[in-house]
Each structure stands twice: as structure tokens, then as C-alpha cells.
C-alpha positions in Angstrom: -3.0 -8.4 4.6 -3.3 -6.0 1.9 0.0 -4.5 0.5 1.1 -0.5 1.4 0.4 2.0 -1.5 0.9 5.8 -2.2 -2.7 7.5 -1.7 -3.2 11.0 -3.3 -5.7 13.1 -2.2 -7.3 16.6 -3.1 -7.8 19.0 -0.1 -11.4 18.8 0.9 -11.9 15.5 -0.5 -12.3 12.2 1.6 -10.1 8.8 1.2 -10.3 5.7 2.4 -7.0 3.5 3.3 -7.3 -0.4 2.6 -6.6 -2.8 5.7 -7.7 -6.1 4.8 -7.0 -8.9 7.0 -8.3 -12.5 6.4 -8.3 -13.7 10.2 -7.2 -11.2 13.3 -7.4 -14.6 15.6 -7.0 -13.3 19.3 -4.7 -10.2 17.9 -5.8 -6.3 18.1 -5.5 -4.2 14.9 -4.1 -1.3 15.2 -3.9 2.0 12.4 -1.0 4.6 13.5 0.2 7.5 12.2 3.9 7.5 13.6 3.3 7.0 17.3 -0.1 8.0 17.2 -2.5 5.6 17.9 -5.9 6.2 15.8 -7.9 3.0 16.1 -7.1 0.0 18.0 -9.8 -2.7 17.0 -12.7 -1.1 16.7 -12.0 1.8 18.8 -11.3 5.5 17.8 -8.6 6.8 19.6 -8.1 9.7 18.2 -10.1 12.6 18.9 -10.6 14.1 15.4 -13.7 13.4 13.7 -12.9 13.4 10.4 -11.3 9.7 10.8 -13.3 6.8 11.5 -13.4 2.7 10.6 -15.7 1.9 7.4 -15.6 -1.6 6.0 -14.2 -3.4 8.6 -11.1 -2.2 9.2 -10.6 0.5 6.6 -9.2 3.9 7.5 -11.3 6.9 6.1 -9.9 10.4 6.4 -12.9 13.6 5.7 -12.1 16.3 4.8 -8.5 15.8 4.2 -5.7 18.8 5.1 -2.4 19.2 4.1 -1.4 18.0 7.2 -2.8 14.7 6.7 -0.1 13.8 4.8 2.8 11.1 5.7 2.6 7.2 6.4 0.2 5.7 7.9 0.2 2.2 9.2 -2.0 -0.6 9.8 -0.4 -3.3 12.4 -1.4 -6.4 13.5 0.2 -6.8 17.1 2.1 -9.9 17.3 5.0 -11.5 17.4 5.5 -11.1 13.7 4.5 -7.3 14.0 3.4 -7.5 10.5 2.6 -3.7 9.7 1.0 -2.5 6.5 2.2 1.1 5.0 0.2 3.5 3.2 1.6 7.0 2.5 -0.8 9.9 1.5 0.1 12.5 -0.3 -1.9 15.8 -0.2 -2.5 17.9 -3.8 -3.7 21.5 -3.9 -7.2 22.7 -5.6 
């Protein structure tokens, strides 16, 4: 998996957050934004448009708000539980 990073982005703008796994086997991938699910596979969970799945498994956020802001996480659900934290951080105009 790729390693967790601090992501800035401008309000307005769009971002994409890396999740790069080399073989998912029989295990679901999950992105989650504390105990919100967003995506689990290929599937949006969330209801708000702006986010979707580009590249695989690659979060992209439009339109980015303040409240976007805060970890986000990319697990693979085993045993191992090995998560993948990216943190966003929201700047002004």
C-alpha cells in the first residue's frame, strides 16, 4: 500500500487521495472518513457527489469545502487491518 500523507487543498479546487494496493486477493477495500463509510470496493457509499473512485482505487474529492478536512482512511479488511492515513487540510482563497 501506499504510505499516508498530509494533502492541502484550496477551497473550490479538486484532490485526489492515493490508495494503491498491489493485490486486494479475496479482501474489500474500504476509504472512511472516521466511521463513515465512503466506498467499499467499487461502490460509493456516500451520497455526496463530489467524491467518487478514479484510478482504481483513488479517492477524488470536487469541489472541496472546509469541511472536508480531517483523516481519511483507506483499509484493507483483514485480519491485519492494514489502514492507510491521509489527512487533508483545507486553505482559504
Amino acid at each position: 500500500m501506499t504510505r499516508g500523507h498530509l494533502y492541502k487543498a484550496i477551497i473550490g479546487d479538486s484532490i485526489e487521495l492515493p490508495c494503491r494496493v498491489k493485490d486486494l486477493g479475496t479482501y474489500v477495500l474500504l476509504w472512511r472518513r472516521g466511521t463513515s463509510v465512503l466506498t467499499a470496493a467499487n461502490l460509493m457509499v456516500t451520497r455526496d457527489p463530489r467524491f467518487k473512485l478514479v484510478q482504481g482505487y483513488n479517492l477524488q474529492i470536487a469541489n472541496v469545502k472546509i469541511q472536508d478536512a480531517g483523516d481519511y482512511i483507506c483499509q484493507i479488511g483483514d485480519n491485519e487491518s492494514r489502514d492507510q492515513v491521509h489527512t487533508l487540510e483545507i486553505l482559504g482563497k
